[in-house]
C-alpha positions as CSV (number, residue, x, y, z in Angstrom):
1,X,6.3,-7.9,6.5
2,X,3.8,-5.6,8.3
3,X,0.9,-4.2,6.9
4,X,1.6,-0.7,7.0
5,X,-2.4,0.9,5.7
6,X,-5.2,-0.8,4.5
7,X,-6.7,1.1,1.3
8,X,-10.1,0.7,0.5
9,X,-9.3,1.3,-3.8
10,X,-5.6,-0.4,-5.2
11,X,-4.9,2.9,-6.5
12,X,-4.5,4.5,-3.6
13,X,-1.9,1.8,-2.3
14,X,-0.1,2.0,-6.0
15,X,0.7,5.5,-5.4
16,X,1.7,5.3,-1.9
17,X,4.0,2.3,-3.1
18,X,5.1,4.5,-5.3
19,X,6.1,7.9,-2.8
20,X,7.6,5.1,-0.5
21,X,10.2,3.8,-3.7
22,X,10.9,7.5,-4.5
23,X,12.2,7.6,-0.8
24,X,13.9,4.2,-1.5
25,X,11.7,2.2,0.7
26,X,10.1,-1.3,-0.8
27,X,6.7,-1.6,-0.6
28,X,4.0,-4.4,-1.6
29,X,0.6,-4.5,-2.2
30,X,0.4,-8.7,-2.2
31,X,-3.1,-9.3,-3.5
32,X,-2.6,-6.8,-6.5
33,X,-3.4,-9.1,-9.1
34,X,-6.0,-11.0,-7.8
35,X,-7.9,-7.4,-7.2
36,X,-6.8,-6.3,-11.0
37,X,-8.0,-9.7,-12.2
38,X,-11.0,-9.1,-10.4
39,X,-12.2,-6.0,-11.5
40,X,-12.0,-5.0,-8.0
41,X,-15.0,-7.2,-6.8
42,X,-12.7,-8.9,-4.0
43,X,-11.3,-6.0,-2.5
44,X,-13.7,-5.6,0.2
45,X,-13.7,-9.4,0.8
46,X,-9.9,-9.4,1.2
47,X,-10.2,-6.6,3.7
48,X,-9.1,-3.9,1.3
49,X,-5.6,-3.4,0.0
50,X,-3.0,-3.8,1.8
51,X,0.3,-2.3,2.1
52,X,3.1,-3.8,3.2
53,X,6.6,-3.2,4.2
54,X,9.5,-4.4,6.0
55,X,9.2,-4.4,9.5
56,X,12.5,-2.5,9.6
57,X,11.2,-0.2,7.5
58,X,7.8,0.9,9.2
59,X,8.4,4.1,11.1
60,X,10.1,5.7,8.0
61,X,7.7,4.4,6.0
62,X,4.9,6.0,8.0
63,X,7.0,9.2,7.8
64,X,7.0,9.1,4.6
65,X,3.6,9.0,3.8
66,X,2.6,11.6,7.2
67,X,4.5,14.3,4.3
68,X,2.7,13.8,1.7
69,X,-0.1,16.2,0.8
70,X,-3.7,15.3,1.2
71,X,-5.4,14.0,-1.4
């Protein structure tokens, strides 16, 4: 796996998960609970929320998310 971004708020990685399985690519966000369980309080001291990939998968991946419209 390879940590494609590093989002500072889980919903911003929960809707680039979800662009990347429109396009057929799996993503994770592997500390999702723990932040939901949280509150969000542990974000920051987990280094923010990260989303992973496949390593195979990285350079369509970041493709993928390059098209999508600012937000």
């Amino acid at each position: 796996m390879t940590t494609l971004i590093t989002c500072n708020q889980l919903i911003e990685a929960q809707l680039m998960r979800a662009a990347l399985a429109g396009s057929g690519v799996t993503a994770h966000i592997p500390d999702e609970l723990t932040i939901e369980a949280s509150g969000h309080v542990y974000s920051p001291a987990l280094g923010g929320v990260r989303l992973q990939v496949e390593d195979e998968d990285v350079e369509l991946a970041r493709e993928i998310l390059a098209a999508l419209p600012p937000a």
